[in-house]
Backbone as JSON Lines, residues from 0, in Angstrom:
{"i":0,"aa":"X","n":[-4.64,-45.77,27.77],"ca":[-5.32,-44.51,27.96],"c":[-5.42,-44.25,29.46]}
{"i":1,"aa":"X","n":[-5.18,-43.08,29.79],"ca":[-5.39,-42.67,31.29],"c":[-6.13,-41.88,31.57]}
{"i":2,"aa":"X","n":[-7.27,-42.14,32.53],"ca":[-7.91,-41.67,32.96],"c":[-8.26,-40.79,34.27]}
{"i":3,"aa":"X","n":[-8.34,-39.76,33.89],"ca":[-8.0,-38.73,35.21],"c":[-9.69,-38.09,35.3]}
{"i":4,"aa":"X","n":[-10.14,-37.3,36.93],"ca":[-11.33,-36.85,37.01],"c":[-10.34,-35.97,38.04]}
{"i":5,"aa":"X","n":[-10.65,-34.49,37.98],"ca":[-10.28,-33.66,38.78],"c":[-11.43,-33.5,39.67]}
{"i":6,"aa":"X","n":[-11.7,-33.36,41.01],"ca":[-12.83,-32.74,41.65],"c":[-12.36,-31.31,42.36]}
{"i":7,"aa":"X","n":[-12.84,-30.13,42.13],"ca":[-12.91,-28.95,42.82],"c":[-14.14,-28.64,43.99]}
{"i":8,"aa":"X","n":[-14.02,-28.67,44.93],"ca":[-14.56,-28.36,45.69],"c":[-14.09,-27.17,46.86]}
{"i":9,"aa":"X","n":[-14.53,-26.48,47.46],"ca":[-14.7,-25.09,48.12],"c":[-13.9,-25.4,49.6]}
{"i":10,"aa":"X","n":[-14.95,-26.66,49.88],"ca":[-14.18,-27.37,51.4],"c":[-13.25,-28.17,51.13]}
{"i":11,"aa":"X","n":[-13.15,-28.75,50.54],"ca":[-12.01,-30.06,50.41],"c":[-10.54,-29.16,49.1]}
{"i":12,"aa":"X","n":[-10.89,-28.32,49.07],"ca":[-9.64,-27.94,47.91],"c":[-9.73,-28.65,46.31]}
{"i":13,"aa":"X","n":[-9.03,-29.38,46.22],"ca":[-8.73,-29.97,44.56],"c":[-8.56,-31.7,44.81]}
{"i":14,"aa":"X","n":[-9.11,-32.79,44.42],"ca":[-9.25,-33.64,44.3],"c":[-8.75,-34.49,43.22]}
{"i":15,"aa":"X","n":[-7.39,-34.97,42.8],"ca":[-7.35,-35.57,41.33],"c":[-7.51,-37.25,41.74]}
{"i":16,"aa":"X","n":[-8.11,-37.93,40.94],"ca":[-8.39,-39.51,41.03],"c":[-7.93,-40.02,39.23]}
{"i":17,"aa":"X","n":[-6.45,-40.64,39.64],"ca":[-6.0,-41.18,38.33],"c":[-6.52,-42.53,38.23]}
{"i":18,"aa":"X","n":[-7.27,-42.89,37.21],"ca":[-8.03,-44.69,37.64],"c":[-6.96,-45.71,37.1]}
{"i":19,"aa":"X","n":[-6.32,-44.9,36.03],"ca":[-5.22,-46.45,36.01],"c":[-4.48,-46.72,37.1]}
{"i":20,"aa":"X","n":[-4.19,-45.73,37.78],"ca":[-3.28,-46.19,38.87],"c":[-3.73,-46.98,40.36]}
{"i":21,"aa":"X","n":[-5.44,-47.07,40.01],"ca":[-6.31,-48.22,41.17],"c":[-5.97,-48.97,40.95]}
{"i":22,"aa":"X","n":[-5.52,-50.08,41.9],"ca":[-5.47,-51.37,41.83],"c":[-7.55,-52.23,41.7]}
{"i":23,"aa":"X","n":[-7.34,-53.46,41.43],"ca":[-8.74,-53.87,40.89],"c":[-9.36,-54.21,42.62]}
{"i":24,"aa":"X","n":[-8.78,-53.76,43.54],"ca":[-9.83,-54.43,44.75],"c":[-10.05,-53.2,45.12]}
{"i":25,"aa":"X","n":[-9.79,-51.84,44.94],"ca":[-10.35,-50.21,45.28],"c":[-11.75,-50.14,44.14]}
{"i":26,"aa":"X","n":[-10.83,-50.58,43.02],"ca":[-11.74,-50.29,41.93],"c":[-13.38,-50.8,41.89]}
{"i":27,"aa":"X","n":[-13.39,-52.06,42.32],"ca":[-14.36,-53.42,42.34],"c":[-15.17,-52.92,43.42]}
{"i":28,"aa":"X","n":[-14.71,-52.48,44.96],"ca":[-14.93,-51.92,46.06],"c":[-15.68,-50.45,45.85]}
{"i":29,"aa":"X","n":[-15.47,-49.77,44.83],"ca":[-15.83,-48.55,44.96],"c":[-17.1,-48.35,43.97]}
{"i":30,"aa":"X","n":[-17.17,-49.53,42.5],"ca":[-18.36,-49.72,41.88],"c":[-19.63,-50.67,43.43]}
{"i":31,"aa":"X","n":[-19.13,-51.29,43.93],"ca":[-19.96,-51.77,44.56],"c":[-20.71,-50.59,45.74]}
{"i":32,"aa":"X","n":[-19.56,-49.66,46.43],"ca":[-19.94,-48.48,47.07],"c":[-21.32,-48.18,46.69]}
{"i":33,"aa":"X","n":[-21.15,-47.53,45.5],"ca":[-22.43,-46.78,44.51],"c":[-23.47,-47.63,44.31]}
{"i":34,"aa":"X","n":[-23.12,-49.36,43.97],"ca":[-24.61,-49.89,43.9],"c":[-24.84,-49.96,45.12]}
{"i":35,"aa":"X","n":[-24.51,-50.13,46.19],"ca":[-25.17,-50.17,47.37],"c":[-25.7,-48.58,48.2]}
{"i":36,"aa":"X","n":[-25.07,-47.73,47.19],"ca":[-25.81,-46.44,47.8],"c":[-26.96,-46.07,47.36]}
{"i":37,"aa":"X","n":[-26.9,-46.25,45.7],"ca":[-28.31,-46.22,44.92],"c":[-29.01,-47.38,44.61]}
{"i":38,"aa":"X","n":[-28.58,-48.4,45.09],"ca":[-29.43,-49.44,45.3],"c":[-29.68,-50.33,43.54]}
{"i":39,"aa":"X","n":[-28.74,-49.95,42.64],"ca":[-28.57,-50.67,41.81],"c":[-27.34,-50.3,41.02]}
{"i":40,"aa":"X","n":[-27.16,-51.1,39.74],"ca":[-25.84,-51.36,39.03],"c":[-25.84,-50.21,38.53]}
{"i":41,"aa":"X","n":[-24.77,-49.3,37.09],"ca":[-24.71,-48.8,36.72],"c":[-25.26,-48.45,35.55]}
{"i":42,"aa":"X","n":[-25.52,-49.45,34.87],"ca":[-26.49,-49.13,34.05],"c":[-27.59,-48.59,33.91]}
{"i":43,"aa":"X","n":[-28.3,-49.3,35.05],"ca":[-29.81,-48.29,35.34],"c":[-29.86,-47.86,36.15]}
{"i":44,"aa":"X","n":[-28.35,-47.44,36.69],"ca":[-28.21,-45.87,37.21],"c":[-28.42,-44.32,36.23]}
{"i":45,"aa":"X","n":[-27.9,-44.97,34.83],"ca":[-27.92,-44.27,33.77],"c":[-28.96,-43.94,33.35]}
{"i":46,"aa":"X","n":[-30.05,-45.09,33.52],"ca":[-31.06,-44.71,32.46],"c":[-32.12,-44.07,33.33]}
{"i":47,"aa":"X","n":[-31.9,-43.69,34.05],"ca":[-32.86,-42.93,35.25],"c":[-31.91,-41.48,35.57]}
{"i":48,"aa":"X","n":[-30.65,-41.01,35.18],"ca":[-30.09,-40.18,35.51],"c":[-30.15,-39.35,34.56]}
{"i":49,"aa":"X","n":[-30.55,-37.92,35.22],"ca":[-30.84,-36.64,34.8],"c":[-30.29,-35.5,35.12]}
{"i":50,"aa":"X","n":[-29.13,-35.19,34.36],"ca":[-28.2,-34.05,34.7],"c":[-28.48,-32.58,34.88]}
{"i":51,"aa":"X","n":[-29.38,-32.56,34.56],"ca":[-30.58,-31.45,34.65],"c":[-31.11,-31.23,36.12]}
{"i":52,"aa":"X","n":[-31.79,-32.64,36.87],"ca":[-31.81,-32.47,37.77],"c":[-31.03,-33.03,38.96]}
{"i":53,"aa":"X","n":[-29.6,-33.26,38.74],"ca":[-28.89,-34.04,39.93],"c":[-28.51,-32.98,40.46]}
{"i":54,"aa":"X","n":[-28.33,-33.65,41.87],"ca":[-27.8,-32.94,42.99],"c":[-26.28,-32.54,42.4]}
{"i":55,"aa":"X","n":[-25.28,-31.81,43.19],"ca":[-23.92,-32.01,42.78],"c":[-23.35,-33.12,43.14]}
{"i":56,"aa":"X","n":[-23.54,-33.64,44.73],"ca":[-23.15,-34.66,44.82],"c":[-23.71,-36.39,43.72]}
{"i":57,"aa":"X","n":[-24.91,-36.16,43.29],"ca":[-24.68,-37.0,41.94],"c":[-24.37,-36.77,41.29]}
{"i":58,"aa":"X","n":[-23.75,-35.72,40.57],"ca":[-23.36,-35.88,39.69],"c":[-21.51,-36.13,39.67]}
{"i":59,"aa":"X","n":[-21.23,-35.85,40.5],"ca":[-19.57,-35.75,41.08],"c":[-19.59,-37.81,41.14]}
{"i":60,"aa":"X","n":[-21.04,-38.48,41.9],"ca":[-20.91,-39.63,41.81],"c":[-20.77,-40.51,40.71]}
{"i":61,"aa":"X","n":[-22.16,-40.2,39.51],"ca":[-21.91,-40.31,38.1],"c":[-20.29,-40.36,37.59]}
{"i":62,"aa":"X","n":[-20.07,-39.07,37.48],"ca":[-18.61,-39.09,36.82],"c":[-17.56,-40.0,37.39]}
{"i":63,"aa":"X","n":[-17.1,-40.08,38.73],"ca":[-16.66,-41.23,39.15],"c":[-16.64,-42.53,39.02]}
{"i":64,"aa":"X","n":[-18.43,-43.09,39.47],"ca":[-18.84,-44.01,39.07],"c":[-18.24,-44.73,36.83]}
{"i":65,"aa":"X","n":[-18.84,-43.79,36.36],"ca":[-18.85,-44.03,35.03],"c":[-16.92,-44.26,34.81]}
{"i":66,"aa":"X","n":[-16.16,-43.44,35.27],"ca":[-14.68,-44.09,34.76],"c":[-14.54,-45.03,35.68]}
{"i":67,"aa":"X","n":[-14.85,-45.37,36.87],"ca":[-14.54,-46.81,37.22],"c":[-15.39,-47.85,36.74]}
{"i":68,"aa":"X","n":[-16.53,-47.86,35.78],"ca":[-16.6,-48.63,34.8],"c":[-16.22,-48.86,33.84]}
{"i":69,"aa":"X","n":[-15.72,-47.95,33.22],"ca":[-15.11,-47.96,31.97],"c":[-13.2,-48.37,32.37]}
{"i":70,"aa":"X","n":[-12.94,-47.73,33.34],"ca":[-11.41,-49.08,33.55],"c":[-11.45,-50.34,33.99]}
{"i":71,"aa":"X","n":[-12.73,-50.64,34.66],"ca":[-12.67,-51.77,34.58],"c":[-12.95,-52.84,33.62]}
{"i":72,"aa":"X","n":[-13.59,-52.29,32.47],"ca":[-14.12,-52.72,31.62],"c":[-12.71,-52.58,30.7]}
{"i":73,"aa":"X","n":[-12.23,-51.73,30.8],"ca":[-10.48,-51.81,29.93],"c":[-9.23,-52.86,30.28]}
{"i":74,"aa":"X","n":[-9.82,-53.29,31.68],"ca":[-8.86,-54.37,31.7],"c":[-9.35,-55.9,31.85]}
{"i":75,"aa":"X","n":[-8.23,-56.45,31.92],"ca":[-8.34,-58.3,31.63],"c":[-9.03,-58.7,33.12]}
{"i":76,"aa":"X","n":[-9.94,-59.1,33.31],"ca":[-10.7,-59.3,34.63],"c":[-9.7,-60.76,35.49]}
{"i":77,"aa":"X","n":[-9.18,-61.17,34.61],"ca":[-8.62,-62.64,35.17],"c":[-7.43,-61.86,36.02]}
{"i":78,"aa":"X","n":[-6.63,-61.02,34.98],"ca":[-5.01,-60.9,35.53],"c":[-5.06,-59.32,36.44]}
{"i":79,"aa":"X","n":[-6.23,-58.76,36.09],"ca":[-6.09,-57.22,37.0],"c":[-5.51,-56.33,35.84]}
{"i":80,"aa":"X","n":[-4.69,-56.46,34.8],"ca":[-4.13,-55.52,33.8],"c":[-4.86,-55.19,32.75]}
{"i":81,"aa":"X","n":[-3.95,-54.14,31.93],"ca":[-4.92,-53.88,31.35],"c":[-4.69,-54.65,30.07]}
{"i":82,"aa":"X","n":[-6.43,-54.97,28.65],"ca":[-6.12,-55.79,27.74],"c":[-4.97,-55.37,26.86]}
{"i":83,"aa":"X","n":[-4.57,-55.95,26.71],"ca":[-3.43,-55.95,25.19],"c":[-4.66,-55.06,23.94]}
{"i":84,"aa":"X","n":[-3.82,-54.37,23.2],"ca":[-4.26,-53.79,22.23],"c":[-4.35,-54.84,20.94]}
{"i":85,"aa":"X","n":[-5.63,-54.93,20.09],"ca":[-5.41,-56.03,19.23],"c":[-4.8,-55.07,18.03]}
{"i":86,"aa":"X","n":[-4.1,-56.03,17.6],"ca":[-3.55,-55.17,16.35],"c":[-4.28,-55.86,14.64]}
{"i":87,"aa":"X","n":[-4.46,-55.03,14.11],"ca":[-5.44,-55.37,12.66],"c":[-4.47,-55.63,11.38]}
């Protein structure tokens, strides 16, 4: 599965960020970015986040943040790839 986040912005033009195509030391590097900006992991980044009231720039972080957890969480942490599909 590939995961794409377009960002539009006014100053910067058009932004596309494909996450399969991060390698795992951008990826690893860029979840750590965010806990060290909000001062914790992602999870209870979540459970305190309110889309109602975020800034844009959180929420542009959120969405980011959240697919570089979720690819990293899609691949094999040992080898950097992604898991094999189990078959049933």
């Amino acid at each position: 599965m590939t995961r794409k986040l377009v960002i539009e912005s006014s100053e910067d033009g058009r932004t596309e960020i494909n996450y399969s195509s991060l390698d795992m030391r951008e990826i690893t590097g860029r979840i750590k970015t965010y806990e060290k900006r909000y001062g914790i992991n992602f999870e209870k980044f979540l459970q305190s986040y309110n889309c109602d009231n975020a800034s844009p720039q959180e929420i542009t972080d959120y969405m980011d943040w959240k697919n570089l957890v979720a690819e990293l969480a899609d691949r094999d942490l040992s080898t950097g790839r992604e898991k094999p599909v189990e078959k049933h």
